[in-house]
C-alpha atoms as a printed R data frame, in Angstrom:
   type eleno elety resid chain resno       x      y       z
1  ATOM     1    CA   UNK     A     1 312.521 52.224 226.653
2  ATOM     2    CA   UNK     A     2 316.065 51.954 226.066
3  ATOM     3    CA   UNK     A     3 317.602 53.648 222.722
4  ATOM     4    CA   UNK     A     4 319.959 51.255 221.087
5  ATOM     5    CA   UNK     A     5 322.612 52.422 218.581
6  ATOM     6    CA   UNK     A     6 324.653 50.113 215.967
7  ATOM     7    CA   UNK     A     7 328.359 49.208 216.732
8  ATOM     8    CA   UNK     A     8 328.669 51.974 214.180
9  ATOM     9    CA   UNK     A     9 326.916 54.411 215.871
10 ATOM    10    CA   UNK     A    10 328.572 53.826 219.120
11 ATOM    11    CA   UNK     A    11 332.516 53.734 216.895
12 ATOM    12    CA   UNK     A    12 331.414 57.050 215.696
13 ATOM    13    CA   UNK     A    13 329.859 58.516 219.023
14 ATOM    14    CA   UNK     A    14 332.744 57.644 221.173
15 ATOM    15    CA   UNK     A    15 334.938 58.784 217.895
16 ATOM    16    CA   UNK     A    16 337.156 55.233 217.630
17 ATOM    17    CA   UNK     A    17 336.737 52.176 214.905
18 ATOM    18    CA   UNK     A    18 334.518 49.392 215.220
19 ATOM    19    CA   UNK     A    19 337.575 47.215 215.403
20 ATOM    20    CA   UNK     A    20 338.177 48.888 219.051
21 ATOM    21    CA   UNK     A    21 335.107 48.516 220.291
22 ATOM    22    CA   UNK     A    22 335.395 44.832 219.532
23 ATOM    23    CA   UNK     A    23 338.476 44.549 220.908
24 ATOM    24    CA   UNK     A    24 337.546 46.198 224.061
25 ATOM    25    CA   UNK     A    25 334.892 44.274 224.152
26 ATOM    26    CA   UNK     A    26 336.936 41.453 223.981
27 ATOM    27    CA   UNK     A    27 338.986 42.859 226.695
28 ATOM    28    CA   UNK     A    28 336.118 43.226 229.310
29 ATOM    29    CA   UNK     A    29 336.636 47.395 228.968
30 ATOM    30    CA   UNK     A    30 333.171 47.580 227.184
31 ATOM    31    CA   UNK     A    31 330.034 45.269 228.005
32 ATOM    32    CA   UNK     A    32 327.501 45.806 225.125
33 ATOM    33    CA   UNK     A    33 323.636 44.401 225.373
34 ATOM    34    CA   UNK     A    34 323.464 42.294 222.856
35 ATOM    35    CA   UNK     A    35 319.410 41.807 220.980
């Protein structure tokens, strides 16, 4: 099974804000799995 971490866990992890991961996100950069 899969770990999954929190968009806060992953900001912090990958060392940028959770406003960057949403924008990447946004972007197409980042796919998340969304539960």
């Amino acid at each position: 099974m899969k770990s999954l971490a929190s968009i806060g866990e992953a900001a912090k992890a990958l060392g940028v804000s959770i406003t960057t991961l949403r924008r990447w996100e946004a972007s197409g950069r980042l796919v998340p799995e969304h539960t």
